[in-house]
N, C-alpha and C positions, 0 to 999 in steps of 0.2 A: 372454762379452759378454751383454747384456739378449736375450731371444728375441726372435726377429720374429713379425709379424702374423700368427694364425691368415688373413689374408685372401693373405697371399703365402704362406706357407709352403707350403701343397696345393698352389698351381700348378702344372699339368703344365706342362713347357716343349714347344715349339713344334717336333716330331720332323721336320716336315720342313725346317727351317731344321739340324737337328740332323745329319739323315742329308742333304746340304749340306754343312756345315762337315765332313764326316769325308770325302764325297767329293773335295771341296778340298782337305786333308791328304794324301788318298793319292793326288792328284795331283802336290801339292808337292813330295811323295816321290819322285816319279818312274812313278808307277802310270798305266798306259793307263786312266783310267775315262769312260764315258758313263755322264752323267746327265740321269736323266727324272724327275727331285724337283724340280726347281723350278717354282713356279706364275708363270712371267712369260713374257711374246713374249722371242725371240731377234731381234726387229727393232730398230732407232733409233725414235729418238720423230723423227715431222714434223717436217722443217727449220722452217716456219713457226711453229713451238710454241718451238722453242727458239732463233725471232730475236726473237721477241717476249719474253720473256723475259730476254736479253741487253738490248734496249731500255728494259726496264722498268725493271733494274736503273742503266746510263746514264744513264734520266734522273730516277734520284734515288726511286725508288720500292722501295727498301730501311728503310722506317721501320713502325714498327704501322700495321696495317687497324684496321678495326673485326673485333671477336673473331668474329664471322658473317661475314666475307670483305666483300670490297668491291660498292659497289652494282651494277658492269656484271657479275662474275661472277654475281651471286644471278639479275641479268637473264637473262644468257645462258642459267645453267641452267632457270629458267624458262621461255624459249622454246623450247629442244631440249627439256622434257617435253612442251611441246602439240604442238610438230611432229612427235615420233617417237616418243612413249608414249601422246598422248593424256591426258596426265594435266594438267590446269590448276589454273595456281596461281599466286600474286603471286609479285615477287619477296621481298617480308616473309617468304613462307611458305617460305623456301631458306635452308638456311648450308652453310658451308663446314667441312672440317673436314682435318685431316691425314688422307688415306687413308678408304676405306670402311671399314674395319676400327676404326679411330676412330668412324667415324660410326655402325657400330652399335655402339660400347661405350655412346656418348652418348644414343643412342635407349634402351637397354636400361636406362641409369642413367635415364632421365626417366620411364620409365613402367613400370616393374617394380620391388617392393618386398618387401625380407625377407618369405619364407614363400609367395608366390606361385610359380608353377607357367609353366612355358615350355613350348610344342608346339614341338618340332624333327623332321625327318623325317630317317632315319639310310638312308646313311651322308651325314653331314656331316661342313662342316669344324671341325675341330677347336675351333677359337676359341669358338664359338659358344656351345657348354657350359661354356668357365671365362668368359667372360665374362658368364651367366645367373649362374654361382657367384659372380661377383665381386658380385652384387647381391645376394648373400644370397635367392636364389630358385631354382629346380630346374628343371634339363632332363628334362621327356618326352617320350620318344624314341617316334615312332611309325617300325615298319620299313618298309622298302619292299624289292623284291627284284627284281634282274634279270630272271626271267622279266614282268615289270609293267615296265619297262625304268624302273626305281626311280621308279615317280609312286604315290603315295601313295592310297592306296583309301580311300572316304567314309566308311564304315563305323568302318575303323579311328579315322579321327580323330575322327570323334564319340566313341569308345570312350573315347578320349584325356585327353577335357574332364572337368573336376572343378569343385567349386565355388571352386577356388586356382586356377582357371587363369586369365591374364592377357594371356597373347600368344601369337601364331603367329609365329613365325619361318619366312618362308620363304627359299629361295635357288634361282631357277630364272634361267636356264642356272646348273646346279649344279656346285661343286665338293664333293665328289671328281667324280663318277658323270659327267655330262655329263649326266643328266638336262632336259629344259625342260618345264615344266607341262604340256598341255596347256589349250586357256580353259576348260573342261568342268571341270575340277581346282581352277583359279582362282576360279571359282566358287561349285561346293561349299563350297572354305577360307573365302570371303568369307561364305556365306550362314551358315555357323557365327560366324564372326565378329560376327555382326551377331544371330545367336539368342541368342548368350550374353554380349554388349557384352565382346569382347577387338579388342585392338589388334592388328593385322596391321603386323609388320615385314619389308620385304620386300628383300633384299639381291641387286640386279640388275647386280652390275659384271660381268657378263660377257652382258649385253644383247645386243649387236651381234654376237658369236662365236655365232650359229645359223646348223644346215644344214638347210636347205629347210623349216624351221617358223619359226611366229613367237612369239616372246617377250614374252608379255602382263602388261601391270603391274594388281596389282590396284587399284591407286587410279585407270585406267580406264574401272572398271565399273560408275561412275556416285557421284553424291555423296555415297550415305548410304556407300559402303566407302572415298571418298576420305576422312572426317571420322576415318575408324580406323586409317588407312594412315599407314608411314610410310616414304616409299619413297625408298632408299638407292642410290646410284650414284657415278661417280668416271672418272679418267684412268686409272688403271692399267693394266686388260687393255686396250682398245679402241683406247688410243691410243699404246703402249707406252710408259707413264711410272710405273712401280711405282714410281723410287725419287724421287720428286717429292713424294708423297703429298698428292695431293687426292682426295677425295671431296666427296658431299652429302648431304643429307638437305633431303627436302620433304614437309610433311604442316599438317595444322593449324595456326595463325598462333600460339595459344597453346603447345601442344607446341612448337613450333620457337624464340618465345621462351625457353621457360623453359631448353630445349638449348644457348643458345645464351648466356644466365648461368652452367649450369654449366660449361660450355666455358671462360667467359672467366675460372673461376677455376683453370682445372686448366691448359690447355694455349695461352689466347689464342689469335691469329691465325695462319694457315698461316701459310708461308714469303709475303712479298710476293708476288715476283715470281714465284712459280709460280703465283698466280692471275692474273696477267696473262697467261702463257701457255697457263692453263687456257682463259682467255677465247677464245682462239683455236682452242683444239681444241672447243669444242663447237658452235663456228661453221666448222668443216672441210667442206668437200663429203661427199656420203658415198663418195668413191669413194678417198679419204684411206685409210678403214677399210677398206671393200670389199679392197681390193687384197691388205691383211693376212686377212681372214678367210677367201678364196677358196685363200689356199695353208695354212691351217688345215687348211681340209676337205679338201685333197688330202693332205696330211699324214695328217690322222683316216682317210682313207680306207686308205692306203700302212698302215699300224700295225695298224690291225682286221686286214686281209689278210694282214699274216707274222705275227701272234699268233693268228689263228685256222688257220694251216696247224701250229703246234706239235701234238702230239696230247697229248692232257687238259687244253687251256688251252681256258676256254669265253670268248669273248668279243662284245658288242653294239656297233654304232657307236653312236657318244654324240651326242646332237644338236643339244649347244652345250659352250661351252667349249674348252677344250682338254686334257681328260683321257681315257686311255682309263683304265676300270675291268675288267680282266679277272677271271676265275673259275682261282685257283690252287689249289684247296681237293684236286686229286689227288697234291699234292705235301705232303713234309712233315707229311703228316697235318693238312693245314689250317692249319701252323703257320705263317702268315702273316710274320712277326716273324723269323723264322729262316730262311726264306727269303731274305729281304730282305737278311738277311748274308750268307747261303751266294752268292748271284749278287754282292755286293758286293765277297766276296772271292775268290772264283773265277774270276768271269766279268767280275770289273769293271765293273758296272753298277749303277747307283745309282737305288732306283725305295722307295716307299712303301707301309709293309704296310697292306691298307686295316683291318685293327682297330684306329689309331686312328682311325679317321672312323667307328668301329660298323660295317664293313662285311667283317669276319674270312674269310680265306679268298681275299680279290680282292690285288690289287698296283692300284697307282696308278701311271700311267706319264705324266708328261708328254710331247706332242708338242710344245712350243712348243721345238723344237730343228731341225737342218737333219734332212730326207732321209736323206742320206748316215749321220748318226750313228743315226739308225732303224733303217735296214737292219742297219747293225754291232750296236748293241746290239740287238735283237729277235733275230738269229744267234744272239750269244752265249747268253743266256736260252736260248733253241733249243738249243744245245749243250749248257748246263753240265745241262737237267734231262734229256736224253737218257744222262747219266752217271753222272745219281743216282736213287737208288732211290726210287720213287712211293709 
């Protein structure tokens, strides 16, 4: 047959969706497996998200929106930026989009162009770098490293900048690492941004999953970094609706127009009625969320403690999110990748090697699981490397 698009062809596929589907199989099979691969709450989404929703549907609100979602959503996210980002914006200056992960594809397609240059700070996720590729434009990778509890140092990222460079990409509370900026961090990134006119895109869906720090958005820190900013959020983590896919993006009235054309030629309108129940979750008390991210951190807490009692596992609590990123680099020889299979077929545990996030050497373990399968699988892990040779 005819070849396909050098623009698909390179794509990496998506390893944690990947090491997922094979944990699933060797369950099918009959296989005892825990897994700590998937990035989603193990809670229900709000009753009240999904009567509205139902309702929506009832009463006939199953037809196209307009391609930027409808006017009370663009409101609503509007409101929840000035009440709990501090970030102000019309609602012109919001759309909607399938999922954050859509929303920065579309941010990325609007203002990055063949032969340009992206700052990302590793380890990240995955996406982030094929979708800079899919723009015909290049990830630099600035590191960051556990002992810095992964927040990126000024230095380096000035180092970083080039005359191709065009955006920062940031993601605090981070996935892999749990990382969250501190404002000090936010700052620096902004005042580069502003010395060498790049755009700051800032992918904040895991906002609300911090412990004991707070999660600062750079289009905050006043209006010359709001006019570069393009700040990215959603239902997914916060309000356990990953399979819903809503997100947003809000920044410049022009950027978000022209987002918002390309949108309408690739993908249209979300689902209807998942923005009418979106409408409802960004209008949730916060104690909606609270209740979900207080057993996170008791979770984040329980995980640090039996992976830091393993001897040669190094590990940091994380101070958002829901990942923990441990230090496996005594096993294996670093072989991170192999690893991941040797516990997957051993020990029955399904967990992420962090070289694909650029972070070689750690495992990615999700907590958004019960307790109970923590304690079992972190045993296991415990077990199978107390059998294998370091």
């Amino acid at each position: 047959m005819p070849a396909l698009s050098t623009r698909v062809a390179h794509l990496a596929p998506s390893p944690t969706l990947g090491i997922t589907a094979k944990a699933h199989a060797l369950k099918a099979a009959g296989h005892d497996i825990i897994s700590f691969g998937a990035g989603e709450p193990d809670f229900n989404t709000p009753e009240p998200i999904c009567a509205a929703a139902i309702e929506a549907m009832r009463a006939g609100h199953t037809k196209y929106t307009p391609s930027v979602g409808i006017p009370a959503l663009r409101e609503a996210v509007a409101h929840k930026l000035a009440r709990e980002n501090g970030v102000h914006v019309r609602p012109e200056q919001v759309m909607v989009s399938c999922g954050a992960k859509h929303s920065v594809f579309n941010a990325i397609q609007a203002v990055v162009n063949p032969g340009d240059e992206v700052i990302l700070f590793a380890p990240y996720w995955m996406t982030y770098a094929e979708q800079i590729r899919l723009a015909g434009a290049t990830p630099v990778v600035v590191a960051t490293s556990a002992a810095e509890e992964f927040v990126p140092d000024h230095a380096a990222i000035r180092a970083a900048i080039t005359p191709r460079t065009r955006a920062i990409l940031i993601n605090s509370p981070s996935n892999p690492t749990g990382a969250v900026f501190p404002r000090q961090t936010i700052k620096e990134i902004a005042a580069e941004a502003l010395r060498h006119d790049l755009w700051i895109i800032s992918d904040e869906i895991y906002e609300k999953l911090v412990y004991g720090v707070e999660a600062v958005s750079p289009a905050a820190l006043g209006q010359e970094v709001a006019e570069r900013t393009l700040t990215i959020g959603g239902c997914s983590k916060s309000y356990a609706m990953t399979g819903w896919r809503l997100g947003f993006t809000a920044g410049p009235a022009e950027v978000i127009k022209a987002m918002g054309n390309y949108q309408d030629q690739v993908t249209s309108n979300p689902t209807s009625f998942v923005q009418y129940g979106a409408v409802v979750a960004f209008n949730l008390p916060s104690e909606a969320v609270e209740t979900m991210r207080a057993e996170f951190q008791s979770r984040r807490d329980l995980i640090v403690d039996l992976l830091g009692r393993i001897p040669g596992v190094h590990v940091h609590a994380p101070k958002g999110a829901f990942y923990a990123f441990p230090d496996f680099s005594d096993f294996f020889d670093g072989d991170d990748a192999s690893l991941t299979d040797f516990l997957l077929e051993k020990a029955g545990v399904a967990v992420v090697p962090g070289s694909v996030f650029e972070g070689p050497g750690h495992l990615r373990l999700s907590y958004a699981t019960s307790k109970e399968a923590i304690k079992q699988g972190v045993e296991r892990i415990g077990d199978a490397l107390a059998a294998c040779p370091a």
